[in-house]
N, C-alpha and C positions, 0 to 999 in steps of 0.2 A: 504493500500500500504506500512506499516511497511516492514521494511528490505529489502526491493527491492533496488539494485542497484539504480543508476541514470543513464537513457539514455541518450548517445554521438546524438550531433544533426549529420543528416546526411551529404553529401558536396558529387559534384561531384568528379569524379577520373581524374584527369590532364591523361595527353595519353602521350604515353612512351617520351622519353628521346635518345632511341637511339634505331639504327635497325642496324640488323646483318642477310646478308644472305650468301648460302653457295651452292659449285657446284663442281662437279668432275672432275679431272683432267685427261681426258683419254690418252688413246696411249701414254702414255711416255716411251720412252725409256729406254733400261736399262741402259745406261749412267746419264740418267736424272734421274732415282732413285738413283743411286750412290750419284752423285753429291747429292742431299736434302738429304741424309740420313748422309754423311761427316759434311754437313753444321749442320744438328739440332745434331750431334752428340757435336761438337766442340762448338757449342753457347749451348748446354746444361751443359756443363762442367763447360764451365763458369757462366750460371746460377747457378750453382748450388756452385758454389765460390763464389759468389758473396750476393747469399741466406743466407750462413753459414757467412760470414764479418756484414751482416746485423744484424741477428739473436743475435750474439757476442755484437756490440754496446747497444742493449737493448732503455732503454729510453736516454742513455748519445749521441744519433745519431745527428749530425746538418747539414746543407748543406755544413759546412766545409769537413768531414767524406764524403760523396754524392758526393762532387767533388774529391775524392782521388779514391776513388773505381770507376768512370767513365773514370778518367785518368790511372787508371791499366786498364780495359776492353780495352781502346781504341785504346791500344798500341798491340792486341791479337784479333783485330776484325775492327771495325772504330769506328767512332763517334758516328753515328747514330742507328749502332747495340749494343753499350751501352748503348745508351740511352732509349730503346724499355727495355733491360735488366734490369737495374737499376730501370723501373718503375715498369715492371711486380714483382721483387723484393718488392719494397716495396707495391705495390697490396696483396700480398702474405702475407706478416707481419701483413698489416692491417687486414684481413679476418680471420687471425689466433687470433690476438689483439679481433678482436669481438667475436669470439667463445668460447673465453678464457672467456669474461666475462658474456657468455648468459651459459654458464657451471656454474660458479661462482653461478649466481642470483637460477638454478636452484637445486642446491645440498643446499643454503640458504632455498629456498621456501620450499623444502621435508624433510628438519632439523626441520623447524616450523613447522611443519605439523605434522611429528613425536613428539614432544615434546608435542604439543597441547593436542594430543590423548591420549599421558601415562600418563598425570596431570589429564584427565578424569576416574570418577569408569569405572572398568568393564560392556562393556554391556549399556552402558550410552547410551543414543539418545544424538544425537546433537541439534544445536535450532539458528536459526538465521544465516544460511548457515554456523554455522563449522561443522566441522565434532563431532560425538561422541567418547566413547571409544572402544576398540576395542572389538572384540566378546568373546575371552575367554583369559586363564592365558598364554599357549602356543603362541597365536598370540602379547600377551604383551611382551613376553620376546622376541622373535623375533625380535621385534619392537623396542627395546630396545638395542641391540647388534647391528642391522643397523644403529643406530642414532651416534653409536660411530663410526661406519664405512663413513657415510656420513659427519659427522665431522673431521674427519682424510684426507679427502677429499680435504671440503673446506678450512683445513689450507694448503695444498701444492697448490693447488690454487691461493687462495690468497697471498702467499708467492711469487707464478712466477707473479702473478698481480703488486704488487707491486714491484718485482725486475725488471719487463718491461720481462720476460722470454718467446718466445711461443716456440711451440712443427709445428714445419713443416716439411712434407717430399713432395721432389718433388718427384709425380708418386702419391703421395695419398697413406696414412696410409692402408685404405683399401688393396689395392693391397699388400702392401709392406709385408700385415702380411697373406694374402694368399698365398706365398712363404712357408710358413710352416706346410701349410694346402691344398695342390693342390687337391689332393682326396676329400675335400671336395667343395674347389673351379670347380673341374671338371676339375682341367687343366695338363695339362703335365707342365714339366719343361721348356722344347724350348718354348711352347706357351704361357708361364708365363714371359717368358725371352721377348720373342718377345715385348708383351704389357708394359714391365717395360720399357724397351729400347724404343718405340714410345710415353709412356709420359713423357719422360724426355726430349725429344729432344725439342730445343728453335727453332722456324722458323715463328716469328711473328715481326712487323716494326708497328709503329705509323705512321699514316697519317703526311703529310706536306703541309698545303696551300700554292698555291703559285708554287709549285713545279711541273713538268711533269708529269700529271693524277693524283695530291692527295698522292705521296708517291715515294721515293725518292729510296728506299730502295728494297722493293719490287714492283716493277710496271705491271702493267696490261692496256693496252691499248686499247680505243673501240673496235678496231679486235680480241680481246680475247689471244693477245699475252702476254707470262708471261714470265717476266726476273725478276732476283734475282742480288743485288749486291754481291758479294762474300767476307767475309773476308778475312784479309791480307794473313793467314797462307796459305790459299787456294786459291789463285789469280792465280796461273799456270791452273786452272781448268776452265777456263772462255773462252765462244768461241765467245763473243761478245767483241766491245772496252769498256775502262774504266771499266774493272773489271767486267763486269757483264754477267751473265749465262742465256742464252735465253732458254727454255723447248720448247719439240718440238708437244704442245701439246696448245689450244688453251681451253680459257674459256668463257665460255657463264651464264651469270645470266638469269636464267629466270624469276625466282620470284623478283619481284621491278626492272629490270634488265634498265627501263627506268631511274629508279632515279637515277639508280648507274651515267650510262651512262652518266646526265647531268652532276651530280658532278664530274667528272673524268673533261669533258670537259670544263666547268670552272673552272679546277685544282684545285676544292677543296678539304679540308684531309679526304681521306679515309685509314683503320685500314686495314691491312691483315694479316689471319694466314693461314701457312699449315699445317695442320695433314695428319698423315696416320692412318689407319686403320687395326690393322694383322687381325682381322676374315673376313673381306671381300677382304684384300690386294690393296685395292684405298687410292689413296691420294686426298684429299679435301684440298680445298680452301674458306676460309670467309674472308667477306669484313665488313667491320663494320662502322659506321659513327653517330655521333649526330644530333641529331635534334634541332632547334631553340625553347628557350622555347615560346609555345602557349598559349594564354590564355585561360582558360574552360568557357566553356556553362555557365551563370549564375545559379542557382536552380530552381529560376521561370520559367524559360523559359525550364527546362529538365522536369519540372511536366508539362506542357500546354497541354493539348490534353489529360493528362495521362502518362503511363507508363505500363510495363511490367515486374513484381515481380516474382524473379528465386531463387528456394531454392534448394541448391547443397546438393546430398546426397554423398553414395559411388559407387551409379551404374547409377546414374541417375541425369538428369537437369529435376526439377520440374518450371513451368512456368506457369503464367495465366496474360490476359489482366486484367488494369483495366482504370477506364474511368480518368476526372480529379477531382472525386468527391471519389474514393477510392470505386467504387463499380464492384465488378468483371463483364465481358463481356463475351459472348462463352464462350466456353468450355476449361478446362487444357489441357495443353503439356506435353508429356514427353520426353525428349531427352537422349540417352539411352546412357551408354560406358561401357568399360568394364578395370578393373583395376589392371587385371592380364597381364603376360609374364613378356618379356623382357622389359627394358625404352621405346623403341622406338615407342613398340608396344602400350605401352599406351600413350606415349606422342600423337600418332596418335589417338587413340580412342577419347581423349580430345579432339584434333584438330574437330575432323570430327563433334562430338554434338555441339563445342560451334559457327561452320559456320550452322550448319542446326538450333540452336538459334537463331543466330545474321540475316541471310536469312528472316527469320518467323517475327523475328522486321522491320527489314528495306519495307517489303511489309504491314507493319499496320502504319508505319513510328511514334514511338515512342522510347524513351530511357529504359534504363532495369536500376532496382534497385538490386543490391545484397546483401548480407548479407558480413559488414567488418570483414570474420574469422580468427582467428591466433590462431591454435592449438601450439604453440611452449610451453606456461606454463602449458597445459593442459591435457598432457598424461603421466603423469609420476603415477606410482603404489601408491603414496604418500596420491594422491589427488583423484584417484577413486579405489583404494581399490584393491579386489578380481576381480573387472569387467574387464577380460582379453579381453573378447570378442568386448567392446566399446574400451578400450583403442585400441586393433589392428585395429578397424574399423577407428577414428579420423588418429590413426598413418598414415595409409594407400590413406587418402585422398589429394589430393595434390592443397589444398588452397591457396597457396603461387604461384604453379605455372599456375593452372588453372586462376586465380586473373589477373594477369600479360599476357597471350595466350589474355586473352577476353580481357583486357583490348586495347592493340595492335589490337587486331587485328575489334576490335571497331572503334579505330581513323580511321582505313581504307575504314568503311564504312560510319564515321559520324554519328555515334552513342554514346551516351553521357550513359554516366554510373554512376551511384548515390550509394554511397557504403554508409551501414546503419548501425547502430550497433546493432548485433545479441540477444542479451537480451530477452528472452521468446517468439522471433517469433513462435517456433513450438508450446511453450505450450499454447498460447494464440489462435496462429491461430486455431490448433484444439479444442478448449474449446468455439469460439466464432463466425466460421467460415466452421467447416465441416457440419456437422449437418444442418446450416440453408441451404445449398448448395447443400441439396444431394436429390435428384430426382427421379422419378422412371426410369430414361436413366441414369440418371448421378451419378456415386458415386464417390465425390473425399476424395484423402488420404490425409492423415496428413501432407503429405509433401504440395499436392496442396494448402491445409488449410493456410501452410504456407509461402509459395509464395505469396498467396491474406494479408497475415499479413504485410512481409518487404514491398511490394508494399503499404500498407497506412503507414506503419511509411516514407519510402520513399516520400508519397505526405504531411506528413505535418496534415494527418489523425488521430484519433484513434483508433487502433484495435479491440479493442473494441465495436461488433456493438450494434448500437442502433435500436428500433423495431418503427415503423412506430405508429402516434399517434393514436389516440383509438377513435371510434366516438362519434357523440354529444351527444348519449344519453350515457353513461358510467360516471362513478363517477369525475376522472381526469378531462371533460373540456377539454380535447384534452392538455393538461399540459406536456405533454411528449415531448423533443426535438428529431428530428428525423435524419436519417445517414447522412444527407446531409447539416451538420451545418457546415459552414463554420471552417477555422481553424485561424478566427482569431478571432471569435466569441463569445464572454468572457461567462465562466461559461459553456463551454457546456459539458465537464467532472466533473461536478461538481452534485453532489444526486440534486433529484427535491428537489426544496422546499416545505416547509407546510403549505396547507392553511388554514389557521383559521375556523373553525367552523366544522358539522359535513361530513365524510365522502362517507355519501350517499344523497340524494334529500328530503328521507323523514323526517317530522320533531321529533324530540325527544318529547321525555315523558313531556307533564306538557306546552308543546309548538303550539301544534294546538290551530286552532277555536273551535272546539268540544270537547274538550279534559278535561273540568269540572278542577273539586278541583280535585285531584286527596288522596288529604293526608285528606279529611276531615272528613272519616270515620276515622280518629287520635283525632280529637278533641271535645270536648264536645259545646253543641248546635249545630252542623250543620245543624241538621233539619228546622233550622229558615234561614239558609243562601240560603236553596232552598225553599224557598214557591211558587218561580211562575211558578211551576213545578210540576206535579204529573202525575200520572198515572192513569188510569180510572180503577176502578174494574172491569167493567162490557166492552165488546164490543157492541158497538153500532150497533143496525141492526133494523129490521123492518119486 
């Protein structure tokens, strides 16, 4: 087991933190689009003043500075749509603040990387999980010319790191820089316009407990009525009293639309944003709120009964039962999706495998063990070479968010979820796992191989199977420990031991009843040491 990693023990996955759902805003009027399109135009404006004041301070920022810039907003809006301002702001700063430095760690990581390589001969193997040298002179000099590039890098990097510097655009760099690329982006200019102009617009409020429905700001009432307060500049535009803008259009949540409902009715805080949409020309509405933190399933009690072990590919959920002793049950699942189009289309393909997963658990009523993945240090050219084809394959898979869908939408069914760490499930399950499993009806792959792996590291198992002891007449004595050794069971990953003496039943040379001198056709007189012994010349007969 030289050079192997050490395995992260497993732990259940706590259930999310906070729920956001979301619903269309129909029949509004064209009044009603005016009005929301003034309002996120003017609250954008100011975000976006307010971004750049932040952005300016750097790290020299205190809640002195926080209170001047809310008392400018406050004076150009109200209170409390500063205050929605001012956070999403500094929301913004921080998510830029961490990017900045998972940027940093990686142009670090593929600096060592490269260095590593060029200090290796030509053509070198590597030995103990580094990499070797590179394949010929051409790919060293290459290699050698990116390292100054990747170091030219990390000093302006780290240069904005430590000046507290980040790089933010409201609307997303993305868009900003398909403006000089529409033909390749697909888009005209009006409809390039249109989408820069609907994500810069501000039309979101913080919840307020305490307050009429959870939110002071923007409110939504059980009957699905939707009013907006209106800023100062725009207060002539309001056709309700106390400033505020009633839409003539009514929202209904269907999805969780109970839970919303009770929180509104004990005026607890609820979050609301509006967006629009230019390719389909709707406006949407989310509601967003925290959850109270829960405590998780203990471990013992997620293994009881067993479990069901799911190894995520890029087209597929691989799945098999196992019992509570880590031996696979029936037969594999495969839950299928597909991970092309547009976002949504796949955000749904996910959706739709990980309910007809989580459906398949809840009717065997077990918890699921996954694999804890995080491609973010792991696809960069540095670290797997020429392999274009895995690195698009990892790039393309979406760990992080499929992680998070199951994990949510888990809690929903009371299903507890055990996240493992990934360390040689495939290579193990298939080396130790498909083979003994494979039937003449049943032939499972690599992937099922390895669903049956996280599922025993998940119970506390070793993947490594063990063969059933040997019978009584075989050499061993039945010496062999079998799959079903406990895991608390001292030494059961451990070589059998050696038993003393010989390894078969029969006796060795010079050791039987019958078995004479054997050496004394070596020594002189032996003839005298058998006298009471001989042989007849002759057979006796008659």
């Amino acid at each position: 087991m030289g050079g192997l990693r050490e395995v992260v023990a497993s732990f259940v996955v706590p259930g999310p933190s906070g729920v956001a759902i979301r619903t269309g805003l129909k029949h509004l009027t064209g009044q009603d689009e005016t009005v929301l399109r003034q309002v996120g135009s003017l609250l954008g404006s100011l975000a976006s003043r307010d971004l750049k004041v932040r952005c300016a301070a750097g790290l020299d920022h205190d809640g002195e500075q926080w209170g001047r810039r809310k008392r400018a907003l406050t004076g150009e809006s109200s209170s409390r749509w500063a205050g929605s301002i001012t956070k999403a702001t500094h929301d913004q700063w921080a998510v830029a603040r961490r990017g900045q430095l998972a940027h940093m760690q990686s142009l670090r990581a593929g600096a060592e990387t490269i260095t590593h390589r060029l200090a290796q001969p030509i053509g070198g193997k590597g030995a103990k999980g580094r990499p070797g040298g590179y394949r010929s002179e051409r790919e060293w000099f290459a290699k050698s010319r990116r390292l100054h590039v990747l170091e030219d890098r990390l000093e302006q990097v780290r240069a904005d790191w430590e000046a507290g510097r980040v790089r933010v655009v409201r609307g997303g760099k993305k868009l900003a820089r398909a403006r000089h690329h529409l033909e390749a982006a697909g888009l005209t200019e009006a409809q390039w316009r249109s989408r820069w102009h609907a994500e810069r617009w501000f039309l979101q409020a913080d919840g307020e407990s305490g307050k009429p429905y959870g939110n002071e700001t923007i409110r939504i009432t059980p009957g699905g009525e939707v009013s907006i307060k209106l800023p100062a500049p725009l207060a002539d535009l309001a056709n309700a009293p106390h400033g505020r803008y009633v839409l003539a259009c009514r929202a209904v949540f269907r999805h969780r639309g109970e839970q919303w409902a009770d929180r509104i009715a004990a005026n607890r805080a609820v979050a609301y944003r509006i967006h629009y949409d230019p390719d389909r020309g709707r406006w949407y509405v989310t509601a967003s709120w925290q959850n109270p933190p829960v405590r998780t399933v203990p471990l013992e009690a997620a293994r009881a009964g067993g479990l069901v072990g799911v190894d995520m590919n890029a087209d597929h959920l691989a799945a098999w039962r196992l019992d509570a002793h880590g031996n696979p049950l029936g037969t594999p699942r495969r839950f299928d999706y597909t991970l092309t189009g547009s976002a949504q289309h796949r955000d749904a393909q996910v959706r739709h495998a990980l309910i007809r997963l989580l459906h398949w658990t809840v009717r065997h009523g077990l918890a699921l063990a996954i694999e804890d993945l995080d491609f973010t240090a792991e696809k960069t050219r540095e670290k797997h070479g020429r392999q274009k084809r895995f690195r698009k394959l990892i790039s393309g898979m979406p760990t992080a968010r499929l992680r998070a869908r199951l994990v949510s939408m888990a809690a929903e069914l009371s299903v507890a979820v055990v996240a493992v760490d990934p360390a040689y499930t495939s290579r193990w399950g298939t080396q130790h796992w498909q083979q003994p499993l494979t039937t003449t009806t049943r032939k499972p792959t690599r992937h099922d191989a390895a669903a049956v792996a996280i599922g025993r590291r998940a119970l506390g198992c070793p993947i490594r199977r063990r063969t059933a002891p040997p019978p009584h007449d075989r050499s061993d004595r039945v010496r062999h420990r079998t799959v079903q050794a406990r895991p608390d069971t001292p030494g059961r990953e451990e070589p059998r031991p050696r038993i003393p003496g010989p390894r078969t039943r029969s006796a060795g040379a010079g050791r039987g009843a019958k078995a004479g001198d054997q050496c004394a056709h070596n020594r002189s007189g032996h003839t005298t040491e058998h006298e009471s012994w001989h042989q007849d010349s002759l057979p006796l007969s008659f």
